[in-house]
N, C-alpha and C positions, 0 to 999 in steps of 0.2 A: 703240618698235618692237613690231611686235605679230608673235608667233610659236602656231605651236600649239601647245598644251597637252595634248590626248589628245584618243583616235579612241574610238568605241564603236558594237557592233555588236548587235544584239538577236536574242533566242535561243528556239524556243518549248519547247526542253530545258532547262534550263540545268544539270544533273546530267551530262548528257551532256558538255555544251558546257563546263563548267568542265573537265571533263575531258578533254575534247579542248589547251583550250590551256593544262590547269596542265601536261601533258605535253609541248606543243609548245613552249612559252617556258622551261619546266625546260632544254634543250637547248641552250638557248644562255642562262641564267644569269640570267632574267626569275624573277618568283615573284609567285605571290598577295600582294598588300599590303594588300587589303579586302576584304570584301563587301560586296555592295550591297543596298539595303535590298526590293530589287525579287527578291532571292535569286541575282542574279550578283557577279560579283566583276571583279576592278581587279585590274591586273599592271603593273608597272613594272620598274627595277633602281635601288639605292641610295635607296629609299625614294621614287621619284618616281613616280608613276603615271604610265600613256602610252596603254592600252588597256583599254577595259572590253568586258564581254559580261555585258549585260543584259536582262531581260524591259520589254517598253515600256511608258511610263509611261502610256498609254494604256487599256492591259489590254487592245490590241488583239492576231490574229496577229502575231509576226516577218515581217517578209518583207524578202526582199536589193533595193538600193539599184541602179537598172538603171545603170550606168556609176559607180559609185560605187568605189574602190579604197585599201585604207589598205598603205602600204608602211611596212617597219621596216628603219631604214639599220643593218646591218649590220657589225663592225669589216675582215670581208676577204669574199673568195670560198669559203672553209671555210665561215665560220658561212652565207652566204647557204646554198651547199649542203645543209649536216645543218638548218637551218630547214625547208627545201624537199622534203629526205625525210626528215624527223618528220613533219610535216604528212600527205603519202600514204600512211606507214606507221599512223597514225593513223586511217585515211580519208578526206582530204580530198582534191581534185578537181585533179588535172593544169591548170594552164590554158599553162603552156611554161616547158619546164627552164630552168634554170638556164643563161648564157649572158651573153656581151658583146652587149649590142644598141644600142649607140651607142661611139664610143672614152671608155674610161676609164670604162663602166658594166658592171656586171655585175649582173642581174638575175634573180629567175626567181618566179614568179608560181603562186599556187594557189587552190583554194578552200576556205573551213573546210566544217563539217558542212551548215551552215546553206546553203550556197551562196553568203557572203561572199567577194567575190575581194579577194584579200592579195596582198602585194608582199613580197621579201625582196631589198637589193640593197646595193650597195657601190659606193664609186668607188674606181680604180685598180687 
């Protein structure tokens, strides 16, 4: 069975950008697990990595993926919520509250500094 293994987004701060999501995934129990040899870093929980923010291997600009969206399932609708306002207390970009938008989902969608659009959501 083939599953996914981790999302990663590219940063053209990454000073900034570590700092945006060592503070946003602090908040609901995620933490730095590495850095990356590009000068960003890997976050996961219990030792597994799930998400990186990195400089591209290119050494080109960053630039956001036009329909491209990484979502992080959630354990309820608490953590989707404080996901969802760390993120804009942090600065990052409204894209719609938090919210049931199908039965038994609860979603609510933003963007980091970079203008990556993120997902935070739950079922039930």
């Amino acid at each position: 069975m083939v599953s996914l293994s981790h999302a990663t987004v590219g940063s053209n701060d990454l000073t900034k950008a570590k700092g945006f999501y060592d503070a946003l995934f602090a908040s609901v129990g995620m933490t730095g697990l590495f850095d990356h040899p590009s000068g960003g870093r890997f976050y996961g929980r219990d030792g597994v990595p799930c998400f990186g923010v990195l400089g591209p291997y290119d050494k080109r600009p960053a630039t956001i993926g036009n329909g491209v969206m990484i979502a992080f399932k959630c354990d309820d609708q608490e953590e989707v919520r404080k996901l969802y306002s760390k993120a804009l207390a942090l600065g990052g970009k409204d894209e719609g509250a938090p919210g049931e938008r199908a039965p038994g989902a609860y979603l609510a969608y933003f963007r980091d500094l970079e203008g990556n659009k993120l997902c935070a959501y739950c079922r039930g």
